[in-house]
N, C-alpha and C positions, 0 to 999 in steps of 0.2 A: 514196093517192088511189084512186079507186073506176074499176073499168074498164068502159065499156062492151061492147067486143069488141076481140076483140085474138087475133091468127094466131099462129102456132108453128110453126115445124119447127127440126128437128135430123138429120144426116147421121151418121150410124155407120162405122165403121171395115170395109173390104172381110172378106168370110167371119166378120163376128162375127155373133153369134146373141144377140138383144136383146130381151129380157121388159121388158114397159112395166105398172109400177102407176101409179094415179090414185087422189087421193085430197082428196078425198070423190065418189068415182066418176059420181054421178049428178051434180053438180056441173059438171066438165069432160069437154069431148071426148076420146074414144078414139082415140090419136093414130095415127093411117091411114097405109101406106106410099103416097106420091103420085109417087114418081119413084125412081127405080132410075139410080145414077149410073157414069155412064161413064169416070170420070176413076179413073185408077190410085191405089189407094191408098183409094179412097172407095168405103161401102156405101151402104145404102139409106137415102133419104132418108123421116122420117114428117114429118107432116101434123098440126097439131091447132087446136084454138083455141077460148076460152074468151068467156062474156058476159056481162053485167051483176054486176056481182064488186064489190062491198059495200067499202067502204076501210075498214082496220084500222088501229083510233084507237091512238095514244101513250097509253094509259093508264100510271098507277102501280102497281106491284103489279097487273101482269094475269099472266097465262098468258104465257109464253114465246112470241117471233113464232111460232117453228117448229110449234108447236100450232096458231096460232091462222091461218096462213098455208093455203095448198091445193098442192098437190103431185103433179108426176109424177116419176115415177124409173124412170130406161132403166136396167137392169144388166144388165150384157154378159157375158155367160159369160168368152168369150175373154180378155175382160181379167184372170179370174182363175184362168187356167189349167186350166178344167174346171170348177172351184169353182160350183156351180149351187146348194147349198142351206149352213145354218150350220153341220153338221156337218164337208161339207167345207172349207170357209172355215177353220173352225177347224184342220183337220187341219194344212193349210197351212200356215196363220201359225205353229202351236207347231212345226214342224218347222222351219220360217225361223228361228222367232225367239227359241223357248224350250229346243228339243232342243239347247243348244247351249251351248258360253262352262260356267266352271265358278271359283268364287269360293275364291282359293288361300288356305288355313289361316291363313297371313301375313295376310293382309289381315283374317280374322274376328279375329286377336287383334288388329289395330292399332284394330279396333273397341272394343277392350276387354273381348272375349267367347271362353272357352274353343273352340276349334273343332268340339266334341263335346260332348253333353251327352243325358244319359235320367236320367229322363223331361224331357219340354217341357212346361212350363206355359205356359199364357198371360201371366203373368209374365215367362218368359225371351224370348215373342216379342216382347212389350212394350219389354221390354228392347234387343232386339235393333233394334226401331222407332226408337227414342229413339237410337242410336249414332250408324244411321243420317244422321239427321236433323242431329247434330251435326259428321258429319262432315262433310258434303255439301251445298252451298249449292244450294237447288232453282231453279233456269231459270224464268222465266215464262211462256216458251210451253211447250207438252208436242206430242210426237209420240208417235204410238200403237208404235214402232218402236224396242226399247229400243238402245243400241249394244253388243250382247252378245259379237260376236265381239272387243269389246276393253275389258272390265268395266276392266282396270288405271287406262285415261285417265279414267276416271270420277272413281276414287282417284285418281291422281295429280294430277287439276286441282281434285278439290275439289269439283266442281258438276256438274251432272247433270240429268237432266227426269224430271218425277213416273216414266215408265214405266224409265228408267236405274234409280232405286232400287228399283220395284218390281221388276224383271229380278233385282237381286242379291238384294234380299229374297226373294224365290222360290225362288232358288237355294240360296240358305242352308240353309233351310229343310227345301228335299227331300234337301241334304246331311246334316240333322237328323235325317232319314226323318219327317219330322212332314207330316201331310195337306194339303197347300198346291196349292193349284192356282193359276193366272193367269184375269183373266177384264177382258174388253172392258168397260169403264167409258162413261155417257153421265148428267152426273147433273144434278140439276133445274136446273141455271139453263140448260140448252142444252134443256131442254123432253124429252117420250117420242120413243121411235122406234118405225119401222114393223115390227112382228117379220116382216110377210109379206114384208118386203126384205131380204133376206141381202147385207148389204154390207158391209163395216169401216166404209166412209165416215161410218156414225153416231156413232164412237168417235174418241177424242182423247187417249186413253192406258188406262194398264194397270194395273188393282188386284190385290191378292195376296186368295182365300178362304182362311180356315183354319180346320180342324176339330180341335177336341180333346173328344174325351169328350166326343162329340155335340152338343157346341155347336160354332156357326160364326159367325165374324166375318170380315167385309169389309175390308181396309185398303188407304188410300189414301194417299197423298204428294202431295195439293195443297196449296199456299202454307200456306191458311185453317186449316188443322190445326196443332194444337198438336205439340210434338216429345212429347208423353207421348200417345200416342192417345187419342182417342173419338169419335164419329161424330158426325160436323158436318151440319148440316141439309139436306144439296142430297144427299147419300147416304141420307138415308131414304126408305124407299118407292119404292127404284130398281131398275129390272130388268135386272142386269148379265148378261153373256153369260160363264160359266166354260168356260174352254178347257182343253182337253188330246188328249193322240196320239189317244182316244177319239172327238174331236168335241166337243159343247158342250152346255151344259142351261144356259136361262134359271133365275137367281136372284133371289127377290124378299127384299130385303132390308125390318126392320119399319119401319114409319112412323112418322113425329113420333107424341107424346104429350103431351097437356098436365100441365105442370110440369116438362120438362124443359128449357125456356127462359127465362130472366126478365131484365130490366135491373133495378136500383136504383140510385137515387137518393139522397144523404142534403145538405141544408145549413142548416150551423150558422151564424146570422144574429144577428151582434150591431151593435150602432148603437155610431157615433165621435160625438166631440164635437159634431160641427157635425150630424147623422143621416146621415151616410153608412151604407150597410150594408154591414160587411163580412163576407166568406164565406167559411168554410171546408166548401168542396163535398167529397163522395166519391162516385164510381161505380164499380158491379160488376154483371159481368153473366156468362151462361153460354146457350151457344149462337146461333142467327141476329143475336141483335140486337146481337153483340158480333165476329164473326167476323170481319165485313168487317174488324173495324180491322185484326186480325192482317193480315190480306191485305193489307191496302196499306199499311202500317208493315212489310211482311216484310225489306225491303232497308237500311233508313234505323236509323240510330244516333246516339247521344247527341241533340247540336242539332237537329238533321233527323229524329229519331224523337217530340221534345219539341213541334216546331214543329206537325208530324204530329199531335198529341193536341188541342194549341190549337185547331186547325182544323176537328179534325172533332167535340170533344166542347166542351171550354173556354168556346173563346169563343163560344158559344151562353150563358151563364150569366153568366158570369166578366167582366171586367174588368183590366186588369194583372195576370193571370194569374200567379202563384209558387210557389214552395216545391214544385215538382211532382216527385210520385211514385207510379210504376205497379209493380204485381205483374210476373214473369217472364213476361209473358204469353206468349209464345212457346215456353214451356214447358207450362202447363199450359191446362187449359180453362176454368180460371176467370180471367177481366178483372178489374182492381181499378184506379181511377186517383183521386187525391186532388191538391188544391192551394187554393191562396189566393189571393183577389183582392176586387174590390168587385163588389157582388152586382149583376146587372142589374134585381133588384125596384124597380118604383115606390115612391119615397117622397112623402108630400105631410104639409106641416106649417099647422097653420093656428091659430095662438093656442096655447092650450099643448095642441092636441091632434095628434099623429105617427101617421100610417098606411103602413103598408106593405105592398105585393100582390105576391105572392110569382109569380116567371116559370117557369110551367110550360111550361118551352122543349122537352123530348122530346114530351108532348101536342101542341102546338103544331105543332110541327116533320111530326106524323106528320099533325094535320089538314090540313096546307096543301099537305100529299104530294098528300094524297086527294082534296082538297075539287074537285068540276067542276058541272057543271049537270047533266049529268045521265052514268050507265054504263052502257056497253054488254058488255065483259065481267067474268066472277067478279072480285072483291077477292079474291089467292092471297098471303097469306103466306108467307114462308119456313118457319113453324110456329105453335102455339099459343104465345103468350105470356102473360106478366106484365109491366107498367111499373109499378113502384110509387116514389112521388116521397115523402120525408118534408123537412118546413121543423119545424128548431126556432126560436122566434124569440124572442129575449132581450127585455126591458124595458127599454126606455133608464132610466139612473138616476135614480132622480126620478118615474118615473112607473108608473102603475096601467094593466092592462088593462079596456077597456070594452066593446069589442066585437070578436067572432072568428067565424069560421065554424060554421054547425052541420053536424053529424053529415047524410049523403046519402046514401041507395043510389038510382042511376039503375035507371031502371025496365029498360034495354038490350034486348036483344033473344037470339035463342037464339045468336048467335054472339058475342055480348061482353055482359059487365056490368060497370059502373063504381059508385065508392062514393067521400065524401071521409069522415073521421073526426081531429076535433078534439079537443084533453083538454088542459085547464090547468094548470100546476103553477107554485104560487103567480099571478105575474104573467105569467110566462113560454107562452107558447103551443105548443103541438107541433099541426102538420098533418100529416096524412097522402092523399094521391091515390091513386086504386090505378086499374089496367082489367085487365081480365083478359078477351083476346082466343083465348075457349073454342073456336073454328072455323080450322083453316087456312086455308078454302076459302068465301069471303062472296060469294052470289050477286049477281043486278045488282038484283033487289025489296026485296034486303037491303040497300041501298047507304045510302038516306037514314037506314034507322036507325042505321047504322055512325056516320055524320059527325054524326048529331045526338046521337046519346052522345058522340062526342069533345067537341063545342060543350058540351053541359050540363058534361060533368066540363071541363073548362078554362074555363068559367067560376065551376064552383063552387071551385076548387080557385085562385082568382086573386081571389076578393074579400077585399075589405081587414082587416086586423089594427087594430084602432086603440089609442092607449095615449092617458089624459090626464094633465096634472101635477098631481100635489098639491097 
């Protein structure tokens, strides 16, 4: 809700010494010491307070609050023992957290992995990821704080939080003598941080850098990652903080690319005696638009991982959903999920002619995300995509195609272009939808052309098949 004016203060801890950022400085007040307090225990009290402050709408796909919010931030020397800029902050933490604990040979072979090995490829660290992952069931919350003075309880219970692994991962590693450093993680779904704030506070656990033969890769142990690494989309274009006894250097790791993301779609649509249509659906995908499932399938098995698919892919399409089967996806980076059911497409029969409008439910699904009257901030993708949907659609027996879709390219805009593409064989029809969403980042000028390519391709991509009888 939007503020008209609105006071602040906050009271500081006796003898602490307190730098105050604002941010977006001409924005708010510079918050004032207005009283100096008397009471044991308690420092100085500041003063601030902000006015006419715009309410920041519930968009879909917007920016992260944290971005899109205003901010002051008190950091307190005292509270970090001296610690005034990221060098020493860092110095800190890796002498708390990382100079320490040590990962016994026993434990790397119940990994399954020699204790020693020259050369390291990235291969063997890979390897070394994937063990990991299998041995060790990951925690849903994370703390930035690994429990390093007691790596065994990690092994011994089985389960751990992303920085727990990354702690041994670490460890390993420099027991490897291979170039690994630890470094403060904050990655896009919690939005950027302020570099001119030296705080941990921005961080929520701990990734491992590794250099081999001048290449460097980032690894992390969230949920959404596959146990065979690759970089998942909330880790690109992120500026991690790499710690060591040295201090710290911001790392900017590279950002999405278009093509390194797509969903598909495939269903094979054939008509029952009475024109039911039934479906034998397939979907695969790699990257953003596939991630989340991992992430919230990560706990749930057999019934409750199948239930799990119904819900969030299935029964958008499907009907009595069956016969279901998905790839390992918790293994690797590519989703694959297949089954059978009756099709959710419209059918309409009228004398001896049968029509059928195929449900472009992912389309659909992402218009109605998007669809408002009007945006106020950017459309942020998690990355550039592809959705591509194919319908093949059988003849019912007996009868001849008369009319199908033509071939489309929407006219789009520079950050997405849609197309549908139609081809006959014999009686039998094949469709194809495509959007290929070329921008991560769609401004708010750009907003209607966005929704009104969704609108043209889901409509062109949903007019009717029709067959007559002979």
């Amino acid at each position: 809700m939007p503020v008209l004016f609105s006071n602040l203060a906050i009271t500081g801890q006796a003898r602490d010494e307190i730098r105050v950022f604002s941010f977006p400085a001409d924005r708010i007040g510079e918050p004032k010491i207005s009283e100096i307090a008397t009471t044991l225990g308690s420092g100085d009290t500041r003063f601030w307070s902000v006015r006419n402050l715009n309410a920041i709408p519930a968009e879909p796909y917007a920016p992260p609050f944290e971005e899109l919010s205003m901010m002051t931030a008190f950091v307190s020397d005292l509270a970090f023992r001296g610690s005034t800029d990221w060098s020493s902050l860092a110095k800190t933490y890796w002498e708390e957290n990382l100079d320490k604990g040590h990962v016994k040979d026993s434990r790397i072979r119940q990994l399954g992995l020699a204790p020693l090995g020259s050369p390291v490829t990235f291969a063997r660290v890979d390897s070394l990821y994937t063990a990991l992952r299998h041995a060790i069931v990951l925690d849903p919350v994370n703390s930035l704080y690994p429990l390093v003075d007691d790596l065994d309880k990690v092994f011994d219970d089985g389960s751990g939080d992303a920085s727990d692994l990354s702690a041994i991962f670490y460890k390993i590693l420099r027991q490897w003598e291979v170039d690994a450093k630890a470094g403060w993680i904050r990655d896009r779904r919690k939005g950027v941080y302020e570099t001119s704030v030296p705080t941990v506070r921005w961080f929520d656990r701990i990734g491992v850098q590794v250099r081999i033969g001048g290449v460097e890769r980032l690894y992390d142990f969230d949920r959404a990652i596959p146990n065979r690494y690759s970089t998942p989309w909330f880790l690109k274009g992120i500026t991690a903080m790499v710690i060591s006894n040295d201090g710290c250097q911001s790392v900017t790791t590279p950002a999405a690319r278009a093509g390194e993301a797509w969903i598909r779609e495939s269903h094979d649509l054939r008509f029952s005696d009475r024109f039911a249509v039934l479906d034998s659906m397939a979907t695969s995908g790699r990257g953003a638009p596939v991630e989340e499932w991992r992430n919230g399938g990560y706990a749930l098995k057999g019934k409750d991982l199948e239930s799990f698919f119904e819900r969030a892919v299935l029964g958008k399409c499907l009907e009595n959903a069956g016969d279901l089967r998905y790839s390992p996806f918790f293994e690797e980076g590519l989703v694959s999920i297949a089954a059978k059911g009756t099709s959710r497409a419209a059918v309409t029969t009228i004398e001896k002619y049968v029509s059928v409008r195929p449900a472009n439910h992912l389309l659909r699904q992402l218009r109605d995300e998007l669809f408002a009257p009007s945006r106020t901030n950017d459309v942020v993708f998690p990355e550039p995509y592809t959705m591509t949907i194919e319908w093949r659609i059988h003849h019912p027996e007996g009868y001849v195609v008369t009319e199908s879709p033509r071939d489309t390219t929407m006219r789009g805009f520079a950050g997405g272009r849609g197309s549908i593409a139609c081809k006959r064989d014999g009686d039998d029809v094949r469709l194809t939808a495509t959007l290929d969403l070329t921008s991560q980042v769609i401004p708010p000028e750009d907003y209607n052309k966005l929704v009104q390519l969704l609108m043209e391709l889901e409509t062109a991509s949903e007019r009717a098949v029709t067959f007559r009888k002979k």
